[in-house]
N, C-alpha and C positions, 0 to 999 in steps of 0.2 A: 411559767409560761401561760398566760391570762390571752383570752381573746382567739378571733378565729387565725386557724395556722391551712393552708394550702400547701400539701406537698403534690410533688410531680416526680416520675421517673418514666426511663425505657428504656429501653437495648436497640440493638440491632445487630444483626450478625450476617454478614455475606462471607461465600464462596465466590471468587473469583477465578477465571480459568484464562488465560490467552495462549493463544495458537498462532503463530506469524511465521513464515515462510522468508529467512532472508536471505537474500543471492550474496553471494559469495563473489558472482562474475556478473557480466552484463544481463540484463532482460533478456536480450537476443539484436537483430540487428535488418535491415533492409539493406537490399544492393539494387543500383539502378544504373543499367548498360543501356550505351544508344540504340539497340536493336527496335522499339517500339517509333522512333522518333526517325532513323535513317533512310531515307528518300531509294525505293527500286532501283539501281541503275542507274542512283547518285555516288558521291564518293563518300570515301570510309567512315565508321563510324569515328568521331571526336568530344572531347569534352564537353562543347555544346551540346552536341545530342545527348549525354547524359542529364548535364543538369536540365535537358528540357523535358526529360523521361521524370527528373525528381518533381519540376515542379508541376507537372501533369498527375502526376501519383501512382507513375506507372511503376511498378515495383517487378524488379526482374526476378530476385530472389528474398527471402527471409526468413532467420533461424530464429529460433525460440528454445531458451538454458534457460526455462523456468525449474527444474527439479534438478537439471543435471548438476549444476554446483552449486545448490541450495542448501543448507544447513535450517533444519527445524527447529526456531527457538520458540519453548514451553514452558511458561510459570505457573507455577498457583499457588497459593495462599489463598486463606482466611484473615479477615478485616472485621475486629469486633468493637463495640461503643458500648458507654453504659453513661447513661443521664441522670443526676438527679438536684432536683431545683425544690425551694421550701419559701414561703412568701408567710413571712410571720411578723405579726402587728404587736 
């Protein structure tokens, strides 16, 4: 082996962690009753009046099952590399 030889190498080595929260059931949910939309002393509350509660953004009620039927899913592992490269003439 005559002549200039360049070798190269390296590593790397990560710890990797995840932590994710996955619902098992819904986010949670909004309800919207005609009560904000229904005229004093007009007549009863109707479907119209809701959906005119939704599309206003009036929000009568809403739940939130972020933890309650949530399952913790957690991995980790290690991810290791190793390089090596030679440029020979």
């Amino acid at each position: 082996m005559k002549g200039n030889h360049t070798i190269k190498f390296g590593g790397d080595i990560e710890k990797i962690d995840n932590n994710n929260w996955e619902l098992s059931t819904n986010g949670g949910s909004f309800s919207f009753a005609g009560g904000p939309t229904t005229l004093n002393g007009g007549p009863s509350t109707n479907q119209y009046n809701n959906y005119s509660t939704f599309l206003l953004g009036y929000t009568t009620g809403a739940t939130n099952n972020f933890l309650q039927g949530g399952a913790r899913q957690t991995s980790r592992m290690w991810a290791d590399s190793f390089i090596y490269a030679t440029n020979g003439r």
